[in-house]
mmCIF file of the N, C-alpha and C atoms, coordinates in Angstrom:
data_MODEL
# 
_entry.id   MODEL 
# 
loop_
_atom_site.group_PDB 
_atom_site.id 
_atom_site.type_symbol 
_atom_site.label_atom_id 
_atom_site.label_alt_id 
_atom_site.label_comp_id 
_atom_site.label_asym_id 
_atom_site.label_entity_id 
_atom_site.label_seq_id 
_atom_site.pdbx_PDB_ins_code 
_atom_site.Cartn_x 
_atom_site.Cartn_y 
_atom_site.Cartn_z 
_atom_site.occupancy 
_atom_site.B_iso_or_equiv 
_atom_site.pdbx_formal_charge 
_atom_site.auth_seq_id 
_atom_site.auth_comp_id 
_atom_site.auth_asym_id 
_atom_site.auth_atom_id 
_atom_site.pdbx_PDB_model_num 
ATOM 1   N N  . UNK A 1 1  ? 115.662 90.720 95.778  1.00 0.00 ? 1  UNK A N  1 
ATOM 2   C CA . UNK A 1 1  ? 114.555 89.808 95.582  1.00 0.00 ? 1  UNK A CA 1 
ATOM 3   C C  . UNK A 1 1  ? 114.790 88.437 96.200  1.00 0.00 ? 1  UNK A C  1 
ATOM 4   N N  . UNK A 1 2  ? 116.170 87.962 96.612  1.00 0.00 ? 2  UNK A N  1 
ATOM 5   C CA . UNK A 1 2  ? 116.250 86.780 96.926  1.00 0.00 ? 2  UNK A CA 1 
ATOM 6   C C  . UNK A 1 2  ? 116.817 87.299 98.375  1.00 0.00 ? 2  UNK A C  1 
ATOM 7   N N  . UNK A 1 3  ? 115.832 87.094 99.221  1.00 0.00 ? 3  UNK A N  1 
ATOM 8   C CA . UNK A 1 3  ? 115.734 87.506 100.680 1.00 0.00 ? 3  UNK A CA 1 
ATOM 9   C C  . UNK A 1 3  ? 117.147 88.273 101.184 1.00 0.00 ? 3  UNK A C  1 
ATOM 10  N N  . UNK A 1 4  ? 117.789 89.629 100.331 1.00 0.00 ? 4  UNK A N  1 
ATOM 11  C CA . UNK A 1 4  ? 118.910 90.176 100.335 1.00 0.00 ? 4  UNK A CA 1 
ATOM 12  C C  . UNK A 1 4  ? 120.039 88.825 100.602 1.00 0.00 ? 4  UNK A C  1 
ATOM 13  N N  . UNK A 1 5  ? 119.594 88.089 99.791  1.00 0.00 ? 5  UNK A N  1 
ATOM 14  C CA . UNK A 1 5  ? 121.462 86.698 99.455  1.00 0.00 ? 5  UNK A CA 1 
ATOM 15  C C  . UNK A 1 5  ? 122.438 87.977 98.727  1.00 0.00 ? 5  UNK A C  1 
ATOM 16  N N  . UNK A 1 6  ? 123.460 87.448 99.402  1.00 0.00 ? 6  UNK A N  1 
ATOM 17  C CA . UNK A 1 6  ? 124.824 88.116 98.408  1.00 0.00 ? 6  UNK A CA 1 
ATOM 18  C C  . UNK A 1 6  ? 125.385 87.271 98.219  1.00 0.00 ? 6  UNK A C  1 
ATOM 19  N N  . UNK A 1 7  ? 126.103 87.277 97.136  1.00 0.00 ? 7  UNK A N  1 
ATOM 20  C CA . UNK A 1 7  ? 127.431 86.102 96.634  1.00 0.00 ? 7  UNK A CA 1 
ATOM 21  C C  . UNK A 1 7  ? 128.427 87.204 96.643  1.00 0.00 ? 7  UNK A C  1 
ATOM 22  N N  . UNK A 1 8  ? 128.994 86.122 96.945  1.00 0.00 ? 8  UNK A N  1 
ATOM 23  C CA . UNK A 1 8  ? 130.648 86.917 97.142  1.00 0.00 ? 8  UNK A CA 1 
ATOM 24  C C  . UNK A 1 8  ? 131.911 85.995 95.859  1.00 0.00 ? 8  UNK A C  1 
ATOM 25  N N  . UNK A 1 9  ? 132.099 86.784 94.824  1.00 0.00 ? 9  UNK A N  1 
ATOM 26  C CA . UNK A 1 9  ? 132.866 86.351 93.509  1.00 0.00 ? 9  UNK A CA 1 
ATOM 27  C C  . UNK A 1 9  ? 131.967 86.014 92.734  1.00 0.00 ? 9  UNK A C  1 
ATOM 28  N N  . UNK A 1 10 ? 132.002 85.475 91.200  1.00 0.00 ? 10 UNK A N  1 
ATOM 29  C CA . UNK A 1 10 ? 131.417 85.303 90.241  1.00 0.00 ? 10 UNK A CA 1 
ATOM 30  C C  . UNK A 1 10 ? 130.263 83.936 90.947  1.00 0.00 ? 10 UNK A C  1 
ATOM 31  N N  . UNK A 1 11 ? 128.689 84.557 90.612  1.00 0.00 ? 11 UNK A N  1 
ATOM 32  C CA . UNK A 1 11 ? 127.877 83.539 90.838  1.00 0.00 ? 11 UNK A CA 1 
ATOM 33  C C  . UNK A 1 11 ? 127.951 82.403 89.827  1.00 0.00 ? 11 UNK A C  1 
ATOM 34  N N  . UNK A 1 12 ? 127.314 81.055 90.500  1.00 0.00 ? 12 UNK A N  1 
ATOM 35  C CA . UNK A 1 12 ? 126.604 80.237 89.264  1.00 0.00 ? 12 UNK A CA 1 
ATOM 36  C C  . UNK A 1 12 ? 126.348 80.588 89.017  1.00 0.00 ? 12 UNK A C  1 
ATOM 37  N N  . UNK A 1 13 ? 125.862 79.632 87.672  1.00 0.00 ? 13 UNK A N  1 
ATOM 38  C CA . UNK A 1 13 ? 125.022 79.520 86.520  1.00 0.00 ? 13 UNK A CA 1 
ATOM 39  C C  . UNK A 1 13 ? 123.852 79.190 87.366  1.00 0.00 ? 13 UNK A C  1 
ATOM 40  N N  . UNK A 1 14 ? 123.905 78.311 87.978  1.00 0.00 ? 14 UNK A N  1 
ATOM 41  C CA . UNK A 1 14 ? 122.645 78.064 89.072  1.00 0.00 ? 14 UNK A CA 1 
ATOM 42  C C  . UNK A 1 14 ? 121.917 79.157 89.595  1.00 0.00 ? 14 UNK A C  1 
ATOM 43  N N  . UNK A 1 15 ? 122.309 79.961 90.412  1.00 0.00 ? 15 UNK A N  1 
ATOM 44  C CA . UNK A 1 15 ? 122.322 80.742 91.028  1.00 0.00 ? 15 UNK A CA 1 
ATOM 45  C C  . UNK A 1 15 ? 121.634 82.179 90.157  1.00 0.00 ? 15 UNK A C  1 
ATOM 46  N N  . UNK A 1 16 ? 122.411 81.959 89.240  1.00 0.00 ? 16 UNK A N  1 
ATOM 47  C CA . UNK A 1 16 ? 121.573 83.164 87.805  1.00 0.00 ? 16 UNK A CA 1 
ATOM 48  C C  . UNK A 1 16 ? 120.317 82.596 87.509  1.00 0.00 ? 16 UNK A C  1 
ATOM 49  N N  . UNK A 1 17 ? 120.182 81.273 87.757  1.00 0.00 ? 17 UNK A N  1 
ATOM 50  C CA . UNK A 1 17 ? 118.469 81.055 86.743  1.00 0.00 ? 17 UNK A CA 1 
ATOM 51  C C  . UNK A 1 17 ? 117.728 81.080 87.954  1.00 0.00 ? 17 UNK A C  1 
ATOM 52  N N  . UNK A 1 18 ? 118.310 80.862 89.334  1.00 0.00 ? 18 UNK A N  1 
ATOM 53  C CA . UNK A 1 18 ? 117.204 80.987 90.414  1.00 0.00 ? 18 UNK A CA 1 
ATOM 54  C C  . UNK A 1 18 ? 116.901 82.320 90.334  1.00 0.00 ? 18 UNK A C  1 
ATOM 55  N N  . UNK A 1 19 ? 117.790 83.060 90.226  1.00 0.00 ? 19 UNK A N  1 
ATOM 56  C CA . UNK A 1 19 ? 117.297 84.634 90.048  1.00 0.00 ? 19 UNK A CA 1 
ATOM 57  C C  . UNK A 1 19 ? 116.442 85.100 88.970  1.00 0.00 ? 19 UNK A C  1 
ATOM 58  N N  . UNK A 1 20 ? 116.767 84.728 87.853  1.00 0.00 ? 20 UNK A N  1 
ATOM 59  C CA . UNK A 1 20 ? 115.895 85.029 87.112  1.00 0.00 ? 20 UNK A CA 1 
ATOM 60  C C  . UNK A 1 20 ? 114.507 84.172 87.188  1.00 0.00 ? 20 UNK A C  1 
ATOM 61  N N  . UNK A 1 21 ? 114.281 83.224 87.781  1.00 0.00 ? 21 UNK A N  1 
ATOM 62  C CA . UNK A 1 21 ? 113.194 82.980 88.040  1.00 0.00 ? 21 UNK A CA 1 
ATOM 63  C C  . UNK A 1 21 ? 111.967 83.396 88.838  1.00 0.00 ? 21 UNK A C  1 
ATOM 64  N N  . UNK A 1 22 ? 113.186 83.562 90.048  1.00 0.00 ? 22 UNK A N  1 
ATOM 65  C CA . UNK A 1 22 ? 112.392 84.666 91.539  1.00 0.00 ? 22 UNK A CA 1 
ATOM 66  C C  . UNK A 1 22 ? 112.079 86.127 90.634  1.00 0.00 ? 22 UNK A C  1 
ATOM 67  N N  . UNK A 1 23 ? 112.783 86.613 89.992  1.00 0.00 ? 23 UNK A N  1 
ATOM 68  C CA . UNK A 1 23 ? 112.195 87.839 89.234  1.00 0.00 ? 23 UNK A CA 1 
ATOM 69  C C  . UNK A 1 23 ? 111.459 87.760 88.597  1.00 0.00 ? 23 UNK A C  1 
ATOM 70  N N  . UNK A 1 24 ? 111.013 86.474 87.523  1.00 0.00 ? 24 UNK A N  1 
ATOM 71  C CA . UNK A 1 24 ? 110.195 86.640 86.655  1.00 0.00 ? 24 UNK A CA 1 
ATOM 72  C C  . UNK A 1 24 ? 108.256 86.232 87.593  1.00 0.00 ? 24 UNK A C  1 
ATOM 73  N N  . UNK A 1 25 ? 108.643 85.430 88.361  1.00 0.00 ? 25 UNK A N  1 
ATOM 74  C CA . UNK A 1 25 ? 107.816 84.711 89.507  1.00 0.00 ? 25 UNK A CA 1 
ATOM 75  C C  . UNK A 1 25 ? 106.938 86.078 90.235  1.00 0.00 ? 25 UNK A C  1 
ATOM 76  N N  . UNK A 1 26 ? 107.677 86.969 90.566  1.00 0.00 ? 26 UNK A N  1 
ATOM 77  C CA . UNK A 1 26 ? 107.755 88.430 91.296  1.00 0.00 ? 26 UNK A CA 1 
ATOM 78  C C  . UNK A 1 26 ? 107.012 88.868 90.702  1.00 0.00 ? 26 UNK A C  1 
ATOM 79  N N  . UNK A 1 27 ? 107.520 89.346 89.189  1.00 0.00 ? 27 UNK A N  1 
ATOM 80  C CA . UNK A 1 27 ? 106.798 89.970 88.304  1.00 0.00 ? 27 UNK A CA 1 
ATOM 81  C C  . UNK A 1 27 ? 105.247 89.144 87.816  1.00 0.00 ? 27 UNK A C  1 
ATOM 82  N N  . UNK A 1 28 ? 105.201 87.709 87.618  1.00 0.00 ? 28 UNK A N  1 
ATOM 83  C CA . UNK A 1 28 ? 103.981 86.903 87.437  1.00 0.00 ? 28 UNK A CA 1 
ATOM 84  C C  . UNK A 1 28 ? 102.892 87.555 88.848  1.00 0.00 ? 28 UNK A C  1 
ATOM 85  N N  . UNK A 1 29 ? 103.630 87.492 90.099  1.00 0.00 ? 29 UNK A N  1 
ATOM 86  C CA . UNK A 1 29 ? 102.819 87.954 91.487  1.00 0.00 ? 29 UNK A CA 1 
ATOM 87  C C  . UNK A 1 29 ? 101.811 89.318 91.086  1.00 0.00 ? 29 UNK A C  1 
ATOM 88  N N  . UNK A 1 30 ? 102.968 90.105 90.919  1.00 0.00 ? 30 UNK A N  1 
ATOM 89  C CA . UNK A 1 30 ? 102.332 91.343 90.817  1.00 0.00 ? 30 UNK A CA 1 
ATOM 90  C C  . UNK A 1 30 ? 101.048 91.571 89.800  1.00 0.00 ? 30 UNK A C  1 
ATOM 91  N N  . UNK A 1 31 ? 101.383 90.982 88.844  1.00 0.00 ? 31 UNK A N  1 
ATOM 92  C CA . UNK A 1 31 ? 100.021 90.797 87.266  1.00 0.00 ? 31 UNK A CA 1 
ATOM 93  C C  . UNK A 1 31 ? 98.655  90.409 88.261  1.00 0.00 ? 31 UNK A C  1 
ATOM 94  N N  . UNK A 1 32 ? 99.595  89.082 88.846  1.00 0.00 ? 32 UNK A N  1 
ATOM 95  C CA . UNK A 1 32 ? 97.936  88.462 89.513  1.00 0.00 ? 32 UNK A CA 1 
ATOM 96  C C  . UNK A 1 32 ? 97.313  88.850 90.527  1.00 0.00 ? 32 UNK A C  1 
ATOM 97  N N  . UNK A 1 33 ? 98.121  90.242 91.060  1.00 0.00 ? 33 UNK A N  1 
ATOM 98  C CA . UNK A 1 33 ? 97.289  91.030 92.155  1.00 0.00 ? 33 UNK A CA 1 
ATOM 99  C C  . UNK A 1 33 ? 96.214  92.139 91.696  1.00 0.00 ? 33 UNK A C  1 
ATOM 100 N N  . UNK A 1 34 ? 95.674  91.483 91.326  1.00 0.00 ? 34 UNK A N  1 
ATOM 101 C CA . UNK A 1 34 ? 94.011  92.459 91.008  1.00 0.00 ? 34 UNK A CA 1 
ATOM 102 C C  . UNK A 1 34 ? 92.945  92.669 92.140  1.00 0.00 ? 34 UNK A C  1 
ATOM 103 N N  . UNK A 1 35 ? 92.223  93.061 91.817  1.00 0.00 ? 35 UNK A N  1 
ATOM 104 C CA . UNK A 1 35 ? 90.855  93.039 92.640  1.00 0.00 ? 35 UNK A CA 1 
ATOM 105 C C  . UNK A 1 35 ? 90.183  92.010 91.915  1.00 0.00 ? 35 UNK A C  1 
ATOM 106 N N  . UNK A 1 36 ? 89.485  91.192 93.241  1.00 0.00 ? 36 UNK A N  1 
ATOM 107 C CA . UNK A 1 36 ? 88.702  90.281 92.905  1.00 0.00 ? 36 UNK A CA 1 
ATOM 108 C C  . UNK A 1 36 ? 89.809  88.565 92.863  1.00 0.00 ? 36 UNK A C  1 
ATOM 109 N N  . UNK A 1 37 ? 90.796  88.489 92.775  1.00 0.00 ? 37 UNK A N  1 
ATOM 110 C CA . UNK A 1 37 ? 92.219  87.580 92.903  1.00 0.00 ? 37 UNK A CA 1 
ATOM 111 C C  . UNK A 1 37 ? 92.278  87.492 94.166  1.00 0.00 ? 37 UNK A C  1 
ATOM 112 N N  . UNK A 1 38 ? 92.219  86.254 94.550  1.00 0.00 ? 38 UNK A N  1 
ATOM 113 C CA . UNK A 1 38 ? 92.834  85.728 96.618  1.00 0.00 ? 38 UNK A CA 1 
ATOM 114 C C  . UNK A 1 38 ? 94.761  85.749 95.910  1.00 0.00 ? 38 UNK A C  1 
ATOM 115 N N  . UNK A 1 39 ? 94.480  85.933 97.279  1.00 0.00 ? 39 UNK A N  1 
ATOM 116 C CA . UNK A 1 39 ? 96.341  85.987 97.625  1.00 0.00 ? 39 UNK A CA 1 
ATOM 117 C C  . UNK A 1 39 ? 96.591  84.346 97.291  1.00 0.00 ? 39 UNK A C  1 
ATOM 118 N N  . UNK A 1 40 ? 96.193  83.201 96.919  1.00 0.00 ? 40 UNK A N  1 
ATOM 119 C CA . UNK A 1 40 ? 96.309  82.281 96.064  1.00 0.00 ? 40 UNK A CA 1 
ATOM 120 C C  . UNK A 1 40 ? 96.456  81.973 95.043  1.00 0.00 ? 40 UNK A C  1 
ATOM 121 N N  . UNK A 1 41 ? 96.086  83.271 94.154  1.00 0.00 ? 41 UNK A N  1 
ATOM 122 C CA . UNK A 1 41 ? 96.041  83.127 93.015  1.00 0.00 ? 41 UNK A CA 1 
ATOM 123 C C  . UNK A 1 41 ? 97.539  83.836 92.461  1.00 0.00 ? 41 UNK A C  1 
ATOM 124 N N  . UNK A 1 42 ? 97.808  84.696 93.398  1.00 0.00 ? 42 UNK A N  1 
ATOM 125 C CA . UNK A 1 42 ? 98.729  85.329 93.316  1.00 0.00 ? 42 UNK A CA 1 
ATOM 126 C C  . UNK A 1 42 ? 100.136 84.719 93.386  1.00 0.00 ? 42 UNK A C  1 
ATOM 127 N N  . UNK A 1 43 ? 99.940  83.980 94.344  1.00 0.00 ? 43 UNK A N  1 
ATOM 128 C CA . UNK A 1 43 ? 100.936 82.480 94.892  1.00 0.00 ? 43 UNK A CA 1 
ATOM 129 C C  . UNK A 1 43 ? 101.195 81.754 93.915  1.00 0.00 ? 43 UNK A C  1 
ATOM 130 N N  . UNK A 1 44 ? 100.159 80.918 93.357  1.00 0.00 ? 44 UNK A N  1 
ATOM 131 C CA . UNK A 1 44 ? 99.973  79.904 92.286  1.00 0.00 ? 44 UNK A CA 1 
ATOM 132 C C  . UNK A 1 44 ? 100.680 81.077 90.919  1.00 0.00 ? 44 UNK A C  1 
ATOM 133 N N  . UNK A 1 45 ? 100.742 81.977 90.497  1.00 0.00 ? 45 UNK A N  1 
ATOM 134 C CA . UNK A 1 45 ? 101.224 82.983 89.452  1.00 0.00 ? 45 UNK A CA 1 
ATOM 135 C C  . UNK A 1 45 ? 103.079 82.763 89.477  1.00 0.00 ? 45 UNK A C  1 
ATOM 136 N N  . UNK A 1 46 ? 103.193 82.944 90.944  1.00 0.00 ? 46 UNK A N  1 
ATOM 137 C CA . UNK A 1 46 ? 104.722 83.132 91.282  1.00 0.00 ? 46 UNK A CA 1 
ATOM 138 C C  . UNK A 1 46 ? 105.410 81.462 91.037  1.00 0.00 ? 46 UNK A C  1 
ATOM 139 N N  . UNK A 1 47 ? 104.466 80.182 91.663  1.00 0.00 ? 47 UNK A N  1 
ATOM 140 C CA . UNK A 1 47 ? 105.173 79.424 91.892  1.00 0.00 ? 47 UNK A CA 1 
ATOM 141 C C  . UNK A 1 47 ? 104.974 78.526 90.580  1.00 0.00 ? 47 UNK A C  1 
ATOM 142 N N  . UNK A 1 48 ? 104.025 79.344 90.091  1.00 0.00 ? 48 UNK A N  1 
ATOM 143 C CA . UNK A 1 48 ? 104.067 78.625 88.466  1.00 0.00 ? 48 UNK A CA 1 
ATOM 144 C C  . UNK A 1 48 ? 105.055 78.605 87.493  1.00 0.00 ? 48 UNK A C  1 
ATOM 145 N N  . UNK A 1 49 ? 105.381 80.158 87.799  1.00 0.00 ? 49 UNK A N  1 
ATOM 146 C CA . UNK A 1 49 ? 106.923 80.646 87.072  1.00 0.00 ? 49 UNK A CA 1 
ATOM 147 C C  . UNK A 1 49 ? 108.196 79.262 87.422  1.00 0.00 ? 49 UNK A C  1 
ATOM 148 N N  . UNK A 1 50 ? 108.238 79.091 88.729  1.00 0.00 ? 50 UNK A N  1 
ATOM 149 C CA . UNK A 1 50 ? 109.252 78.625 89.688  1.00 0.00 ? 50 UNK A CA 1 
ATOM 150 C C  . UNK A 1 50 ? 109.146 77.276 88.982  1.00 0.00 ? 50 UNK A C  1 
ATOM 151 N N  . UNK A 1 51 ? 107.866 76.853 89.003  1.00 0.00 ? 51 UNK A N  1 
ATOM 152 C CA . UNK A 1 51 ? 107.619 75.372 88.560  1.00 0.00 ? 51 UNK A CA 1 
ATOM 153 C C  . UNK A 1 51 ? 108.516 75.495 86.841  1.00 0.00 ? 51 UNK A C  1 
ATOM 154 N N  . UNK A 1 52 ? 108.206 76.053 86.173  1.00 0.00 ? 52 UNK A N  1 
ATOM 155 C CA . UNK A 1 52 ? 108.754 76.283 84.784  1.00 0.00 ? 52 UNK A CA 1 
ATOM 156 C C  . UNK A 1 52 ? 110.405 76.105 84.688  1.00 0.00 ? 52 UNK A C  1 
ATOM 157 N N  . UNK A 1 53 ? 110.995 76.757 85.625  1.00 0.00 ? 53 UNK A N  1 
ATOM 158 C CA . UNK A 1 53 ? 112.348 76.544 85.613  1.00 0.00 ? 53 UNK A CA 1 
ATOM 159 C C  . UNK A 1 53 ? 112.489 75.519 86.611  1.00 0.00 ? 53 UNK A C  1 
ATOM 160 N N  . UNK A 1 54 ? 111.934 74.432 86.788  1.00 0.00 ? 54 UNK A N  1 
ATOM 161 C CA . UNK A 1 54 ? 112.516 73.233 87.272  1.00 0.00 ? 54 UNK A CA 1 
ATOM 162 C C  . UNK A 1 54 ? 112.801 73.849 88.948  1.00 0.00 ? 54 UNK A C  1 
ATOM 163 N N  . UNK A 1 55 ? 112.053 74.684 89.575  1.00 0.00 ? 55 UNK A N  1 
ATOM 164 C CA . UNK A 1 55 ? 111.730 74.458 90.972  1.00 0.00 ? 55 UNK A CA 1 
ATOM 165 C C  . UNK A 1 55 ? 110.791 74.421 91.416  1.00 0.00 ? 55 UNK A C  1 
ATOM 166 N N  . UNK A 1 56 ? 110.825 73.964 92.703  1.00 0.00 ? 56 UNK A N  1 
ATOM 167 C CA . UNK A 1 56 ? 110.012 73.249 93.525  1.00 0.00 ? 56 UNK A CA 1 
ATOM 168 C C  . UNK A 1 56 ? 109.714 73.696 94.915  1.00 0.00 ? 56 UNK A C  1 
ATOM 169 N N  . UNK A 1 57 ? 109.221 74.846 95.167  1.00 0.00 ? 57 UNK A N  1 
ATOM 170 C CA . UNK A 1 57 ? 108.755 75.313 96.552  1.00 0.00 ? 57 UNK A CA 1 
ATOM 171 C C  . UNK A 1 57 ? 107.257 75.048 96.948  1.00 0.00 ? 57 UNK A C  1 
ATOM 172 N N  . UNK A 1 58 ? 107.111 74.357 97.995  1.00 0.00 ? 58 UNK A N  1 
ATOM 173 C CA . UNK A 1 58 ? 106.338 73.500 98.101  1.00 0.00 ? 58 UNK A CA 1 
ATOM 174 C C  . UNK A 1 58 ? 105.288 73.903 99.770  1.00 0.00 ? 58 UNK A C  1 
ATOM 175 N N  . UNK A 1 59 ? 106.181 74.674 100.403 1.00 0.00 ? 59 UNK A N  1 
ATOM 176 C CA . UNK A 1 59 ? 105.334 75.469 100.939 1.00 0.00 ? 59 UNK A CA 1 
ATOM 177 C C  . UNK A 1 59 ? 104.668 76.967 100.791 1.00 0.00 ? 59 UNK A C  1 
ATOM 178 N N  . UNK A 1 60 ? 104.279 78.476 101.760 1.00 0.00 ? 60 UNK A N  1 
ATOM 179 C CA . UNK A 1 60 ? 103.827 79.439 101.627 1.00 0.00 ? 60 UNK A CA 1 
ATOM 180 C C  . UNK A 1 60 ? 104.897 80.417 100.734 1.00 0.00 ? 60 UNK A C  1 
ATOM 181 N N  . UNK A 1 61 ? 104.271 81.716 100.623 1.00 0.00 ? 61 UNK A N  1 
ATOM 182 C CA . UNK A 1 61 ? 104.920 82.946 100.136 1.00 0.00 ? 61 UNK A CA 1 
ATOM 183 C C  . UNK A 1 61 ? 104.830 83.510 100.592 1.00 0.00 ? 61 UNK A C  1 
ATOM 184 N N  . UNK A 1 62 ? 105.103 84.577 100.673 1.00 0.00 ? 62 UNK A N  1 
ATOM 185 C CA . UNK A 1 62 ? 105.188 86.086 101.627 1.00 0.00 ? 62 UNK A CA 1 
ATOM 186 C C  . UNK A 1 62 ? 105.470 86.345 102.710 1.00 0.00 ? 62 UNK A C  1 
ATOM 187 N N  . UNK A 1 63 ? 105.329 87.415 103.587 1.00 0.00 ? 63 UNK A N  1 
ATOM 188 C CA . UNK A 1 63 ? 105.469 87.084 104.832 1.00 0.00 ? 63 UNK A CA 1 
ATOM 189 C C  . UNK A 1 63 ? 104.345 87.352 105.689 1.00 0.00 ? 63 UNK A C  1 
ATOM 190 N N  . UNK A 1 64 ? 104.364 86.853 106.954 1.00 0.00 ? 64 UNK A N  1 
ATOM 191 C CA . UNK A 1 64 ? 103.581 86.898 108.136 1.00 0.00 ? 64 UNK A CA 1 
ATOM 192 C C  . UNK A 1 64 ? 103.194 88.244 108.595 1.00 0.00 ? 64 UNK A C  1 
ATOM 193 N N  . UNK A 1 65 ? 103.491 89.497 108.244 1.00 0.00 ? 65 UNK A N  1 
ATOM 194 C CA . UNK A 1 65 ? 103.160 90.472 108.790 1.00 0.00 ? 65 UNK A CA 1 
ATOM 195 C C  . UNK A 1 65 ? 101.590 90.482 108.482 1.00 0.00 ? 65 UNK A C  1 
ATOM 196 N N  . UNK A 1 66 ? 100.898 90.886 109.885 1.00 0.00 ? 66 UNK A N  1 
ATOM 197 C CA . UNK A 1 66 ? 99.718  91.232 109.959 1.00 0.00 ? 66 UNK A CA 1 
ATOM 198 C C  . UNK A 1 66 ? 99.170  90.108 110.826 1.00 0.00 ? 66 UNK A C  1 
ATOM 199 N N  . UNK A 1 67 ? 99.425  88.864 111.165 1.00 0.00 ? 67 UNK A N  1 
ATOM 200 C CA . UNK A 1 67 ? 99.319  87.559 111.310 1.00 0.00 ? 67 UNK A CA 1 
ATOM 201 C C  . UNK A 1 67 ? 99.469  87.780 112.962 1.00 0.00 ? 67 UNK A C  1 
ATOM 202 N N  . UNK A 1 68 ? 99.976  89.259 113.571 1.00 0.00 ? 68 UNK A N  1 
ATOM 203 C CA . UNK A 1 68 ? 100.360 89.231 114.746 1.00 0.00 ? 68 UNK A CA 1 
ATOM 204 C C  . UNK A 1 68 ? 100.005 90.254 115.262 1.00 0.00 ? 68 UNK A C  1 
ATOM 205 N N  . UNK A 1 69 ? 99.107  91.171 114.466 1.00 0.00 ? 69 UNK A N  1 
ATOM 206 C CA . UNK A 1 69 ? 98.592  92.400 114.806 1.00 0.00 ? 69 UNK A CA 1 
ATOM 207 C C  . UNK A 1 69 ? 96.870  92.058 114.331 1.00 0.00 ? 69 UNK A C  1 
ATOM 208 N N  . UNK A 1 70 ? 96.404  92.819 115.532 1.00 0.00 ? 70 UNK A N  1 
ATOM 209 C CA . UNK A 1 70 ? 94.660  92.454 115.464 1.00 0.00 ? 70 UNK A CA 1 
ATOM 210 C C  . UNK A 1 70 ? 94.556  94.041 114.665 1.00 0.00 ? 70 UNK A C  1 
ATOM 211 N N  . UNK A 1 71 ? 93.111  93.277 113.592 1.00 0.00 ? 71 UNK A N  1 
ATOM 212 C CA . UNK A 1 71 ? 92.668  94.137 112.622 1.00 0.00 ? 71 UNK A CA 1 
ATOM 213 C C  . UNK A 1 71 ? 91.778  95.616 113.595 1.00 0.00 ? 71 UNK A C  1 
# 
């Protein structure tokens, strides 16, 4: 979930709550993917989580695929 990061020896404590945040954030994403929900709302779900544990990502989510291929 965290763009395949590995730690190598015992992680932070840091490092554990970013994770559990990106997971819980993940899991907030997925709830807010309904029909009828913009991929904003879905965003705002994840980075709300993020906001809760005291981070701060301040630009996009996801990735660019599709962004380079015509519909």
């Amino acid at each position: 979930p965290l763009s395949r990061t590995v730690f190598l020896g015992k992680p932070t404590q840091e490092f554990l709550d970013a994770e559990k945040a990106t997971l819980e954030g993940m899991e907030a994403g997925l709830a807010a993917a309904k029909p009828g929900n913009a991929c904003e709302d879905i965003a705002n779900a994840f980075f709300g989580v993020l906001k809760r544990y005291g981070i701060v990502k301040d630009n996009r989510t996801g990735y660019s695929i599709g962004l380079s291929y015509p519909p």
